[in-house]
VODREN-712260 format. One record per residue (C-alpha): residue in one letter; residue number from 1; y, x, z. Coordinates in Angstrom, 2 decimals. Each point is the difference from the previous one (the first is absolute). Layout:
<drenbas>
 type seq   north    east      up
    A NUM       Y       X       Z
...
</drenbas>
This chain:
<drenbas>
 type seq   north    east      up
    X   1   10.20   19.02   18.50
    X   2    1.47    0.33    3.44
    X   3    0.36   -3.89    0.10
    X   4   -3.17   -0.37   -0.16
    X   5   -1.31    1.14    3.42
    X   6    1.32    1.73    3.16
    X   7   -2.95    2.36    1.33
    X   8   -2.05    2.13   -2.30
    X   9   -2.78   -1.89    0.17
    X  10    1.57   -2.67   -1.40
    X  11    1.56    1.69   -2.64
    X  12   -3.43    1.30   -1.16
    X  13   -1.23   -3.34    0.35
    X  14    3.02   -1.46   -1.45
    X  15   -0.23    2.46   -2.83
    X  16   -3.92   -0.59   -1.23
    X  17    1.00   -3.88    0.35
    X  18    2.40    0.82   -2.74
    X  19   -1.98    2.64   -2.06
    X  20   -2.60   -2.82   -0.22
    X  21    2.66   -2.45   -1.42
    X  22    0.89    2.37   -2.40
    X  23   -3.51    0.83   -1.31
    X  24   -0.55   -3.73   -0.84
    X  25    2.81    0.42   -2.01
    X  26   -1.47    3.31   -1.56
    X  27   -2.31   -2.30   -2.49
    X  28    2.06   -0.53   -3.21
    X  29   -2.27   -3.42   -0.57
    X  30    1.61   -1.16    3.75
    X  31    3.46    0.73   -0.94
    X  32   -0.96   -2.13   -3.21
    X  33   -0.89   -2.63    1.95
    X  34    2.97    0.22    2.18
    X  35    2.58   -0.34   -3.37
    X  36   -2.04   -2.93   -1.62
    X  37    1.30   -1.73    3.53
    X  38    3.13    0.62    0.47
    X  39    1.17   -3.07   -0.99
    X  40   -1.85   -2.44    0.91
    X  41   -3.68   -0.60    1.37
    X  42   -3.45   -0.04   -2.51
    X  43   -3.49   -0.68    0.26
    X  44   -2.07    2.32   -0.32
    X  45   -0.81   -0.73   -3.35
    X  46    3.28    0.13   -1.41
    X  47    0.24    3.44    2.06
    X  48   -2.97    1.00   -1.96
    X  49    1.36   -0.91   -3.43
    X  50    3.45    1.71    0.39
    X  51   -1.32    3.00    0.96
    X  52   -3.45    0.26   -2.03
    X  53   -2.16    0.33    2.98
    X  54   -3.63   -1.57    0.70
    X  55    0.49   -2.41    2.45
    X  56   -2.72    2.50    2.68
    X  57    2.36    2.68   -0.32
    X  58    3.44   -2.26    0.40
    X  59   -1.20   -1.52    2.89
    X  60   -1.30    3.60    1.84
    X  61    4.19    0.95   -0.31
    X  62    1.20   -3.63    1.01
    X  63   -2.83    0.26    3.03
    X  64    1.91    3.49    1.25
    X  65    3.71   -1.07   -0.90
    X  66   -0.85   -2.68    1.79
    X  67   -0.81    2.50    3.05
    X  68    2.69    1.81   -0.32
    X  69    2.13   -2.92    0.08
    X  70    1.70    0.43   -3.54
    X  71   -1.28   -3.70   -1.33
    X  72   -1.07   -2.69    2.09
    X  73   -2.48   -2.64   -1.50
    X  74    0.14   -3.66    0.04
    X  75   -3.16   -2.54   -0.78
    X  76    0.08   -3.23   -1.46
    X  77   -2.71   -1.67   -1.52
    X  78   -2.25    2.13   -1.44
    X  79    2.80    2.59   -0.92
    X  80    1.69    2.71    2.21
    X  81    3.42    0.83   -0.98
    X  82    1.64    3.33    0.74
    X  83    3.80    1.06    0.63
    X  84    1.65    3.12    0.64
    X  85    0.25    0.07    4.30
    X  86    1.69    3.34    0.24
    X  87    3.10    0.80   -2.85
    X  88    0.13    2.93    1.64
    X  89   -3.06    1.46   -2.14
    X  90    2.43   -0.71   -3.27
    X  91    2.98    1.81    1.93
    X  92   -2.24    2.87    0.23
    X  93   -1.20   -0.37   -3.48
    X  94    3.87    0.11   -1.38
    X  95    0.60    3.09    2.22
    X  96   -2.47    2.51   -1.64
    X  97    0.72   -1.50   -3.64
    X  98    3.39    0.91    0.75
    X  99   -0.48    3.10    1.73
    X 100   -2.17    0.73   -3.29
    X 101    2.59   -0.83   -2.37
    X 102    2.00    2.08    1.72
    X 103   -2.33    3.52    0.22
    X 104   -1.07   -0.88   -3.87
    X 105    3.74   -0.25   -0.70
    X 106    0.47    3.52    1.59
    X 107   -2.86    1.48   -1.55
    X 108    1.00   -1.37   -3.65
    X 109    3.70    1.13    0.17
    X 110   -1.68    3.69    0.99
    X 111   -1.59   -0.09   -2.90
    X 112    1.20    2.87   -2.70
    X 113    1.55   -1.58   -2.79
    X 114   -1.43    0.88   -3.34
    X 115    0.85   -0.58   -3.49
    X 116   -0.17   -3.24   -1.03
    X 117   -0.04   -1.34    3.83
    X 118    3.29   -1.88    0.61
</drenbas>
């Protein structure tokens, strides 16, 4: 995290700025939200419907991605449309799966083989 700052100070500051960005993405209904638009931008209602939300609750996640800069949102007319601002949050999501695939690998091939395991 060097990069990130200079002086100590910054680097604590620099540092909580992050750990915030992170705990937005702590919510598994956020990183939900985040997948439904990857590829292309929805209204909130179609965010609702993908990922079986209530429309209060879907917008409360959209209204702190939003914050966090991970989706911007766009009006027209009466409906707001949202895309995914920051693919960055999806490069982080890849990272753990993978990292997870990985440990569970490690952990399954530790296992003791049995009878009947193959």
């Amino acid at each position: 995290m060097e990069h990130l700052a200079t002086s100590p100070l910054q680097t604590v500051a620099a540092i909580k700025l992050v750990a915030a960005r992170f705990r937005v993405l702590g919510e598994p209904a956020r990183l939900r939200i985040l997948h439904v638009l990857e590829r292309d931008e929805k209204t909130v209602k179609e965010i609702c419907a993908l990922v079986e939300m209530h429309q209060p609750s879907v917008s409360k996640h959209l209204k702190m991605l939003a914050e966090a800069g991970f989706v911007a949102r766009r009006p027209r007319g009466a409906q707001v449309f949202y895309r995914l601002e920051d693919p960055a949050a999806l490069d982080l999501c890849r990272l753990a799966c993978e990292g997870l695939r990985q440990r569970l690998e490690v952990q399954i091939q530790a296992l003791p083989t049995g009878e009947g395991r193959e």
